[in-house]
C-alpha positions as CSV (number, residue, x, y, z in Angstrom):
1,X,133.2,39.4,130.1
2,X,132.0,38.0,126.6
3,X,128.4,38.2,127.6
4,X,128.4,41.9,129.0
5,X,130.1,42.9,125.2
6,X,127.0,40.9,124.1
7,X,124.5,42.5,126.8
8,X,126.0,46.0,125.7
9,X,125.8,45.6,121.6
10,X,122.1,44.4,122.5
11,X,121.2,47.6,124.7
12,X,123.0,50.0,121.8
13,X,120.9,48.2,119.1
14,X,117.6,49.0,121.8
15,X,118.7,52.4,122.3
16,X,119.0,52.6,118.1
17,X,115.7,51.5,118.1
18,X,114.3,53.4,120.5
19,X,115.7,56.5,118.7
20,X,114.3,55.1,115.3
21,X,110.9,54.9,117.1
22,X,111.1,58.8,118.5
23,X,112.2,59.6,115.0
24,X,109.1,58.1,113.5
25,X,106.8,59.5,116.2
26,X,108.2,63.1,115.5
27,X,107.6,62.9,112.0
28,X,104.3,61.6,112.5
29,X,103.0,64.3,114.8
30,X,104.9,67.3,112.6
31,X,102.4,65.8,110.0
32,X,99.5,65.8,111.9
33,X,100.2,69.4,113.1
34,X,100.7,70.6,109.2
35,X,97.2,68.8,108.4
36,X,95.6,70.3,111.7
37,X,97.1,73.9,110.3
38,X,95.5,72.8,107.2
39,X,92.5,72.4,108.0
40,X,91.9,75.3,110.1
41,X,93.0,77.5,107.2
42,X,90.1,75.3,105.6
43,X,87.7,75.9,108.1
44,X,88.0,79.5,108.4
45,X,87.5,79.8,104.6
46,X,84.5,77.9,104.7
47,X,83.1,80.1,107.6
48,X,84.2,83.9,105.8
49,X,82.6,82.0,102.2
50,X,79.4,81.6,104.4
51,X,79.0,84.9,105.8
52,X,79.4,86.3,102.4
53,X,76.4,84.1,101.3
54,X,74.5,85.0,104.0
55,X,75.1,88.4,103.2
56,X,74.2,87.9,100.0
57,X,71.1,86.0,101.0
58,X,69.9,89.1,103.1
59,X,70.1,91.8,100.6
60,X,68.1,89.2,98.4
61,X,65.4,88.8,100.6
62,X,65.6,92.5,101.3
63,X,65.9,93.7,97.5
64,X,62.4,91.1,97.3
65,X,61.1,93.1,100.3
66,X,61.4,96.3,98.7
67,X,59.8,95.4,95.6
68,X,57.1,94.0,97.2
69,X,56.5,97.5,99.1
70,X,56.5,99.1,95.8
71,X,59.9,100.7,96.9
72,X,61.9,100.4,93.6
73,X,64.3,103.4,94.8
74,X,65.5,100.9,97.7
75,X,65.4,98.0,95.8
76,X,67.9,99.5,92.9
77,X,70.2,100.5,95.6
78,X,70.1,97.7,97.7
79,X,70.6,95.7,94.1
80,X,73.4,97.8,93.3
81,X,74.8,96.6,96.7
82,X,74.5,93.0,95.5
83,X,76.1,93.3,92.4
84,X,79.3,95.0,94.7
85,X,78.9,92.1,96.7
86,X,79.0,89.3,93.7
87,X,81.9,91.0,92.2
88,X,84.1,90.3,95.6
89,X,86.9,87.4,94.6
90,X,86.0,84.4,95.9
91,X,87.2,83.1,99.6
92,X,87.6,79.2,99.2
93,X,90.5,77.9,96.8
């Protein structure tokens, strides 16, 4: 009779562990869902912060191509469109 008391504290200080263990585990992989949220957020900033600089890049390029064809009326406007396009608040923070 002595040793099932002793076989039962053991199996409730298992099962304490065991619980411990789940308890760690679950923490851990909240965490690693919070960073995984995170860095998606990340991610997508990065991408929208590229399109506006290629964006940018274009109407550079296109601004250059106007000039060169001696089309100044184009190249104001299309300058004008960059200058909209700088003033937009930046994406990544």
């Amino acid at each position: 009779m002595e040793r099932l008391k002793i076989d039962m504290v053991e199996i409730g200080e298992g099962q304490d562990r065991i619980k411990e263990g789940q308890r760690e585990i679950r923490e851990k992989f909240e965490e690693i869902e919070s960073e995984c949220r995170k860095l998606k957020e990340e991610t997508m900033n990065i991408a929208k912060q590229s399109d506006c600089n290629q964006i940018r890049i274009n109407l550079m390029f296109s601004i250059l191509k106007a000039r060169q064809d001696n089309n100044f009326s184009h190249a104001e406007h299309l300058t004008q469109l960059l200058r909209e396009e700088m003033g937009k608040p930046g994406l990544v923070g």
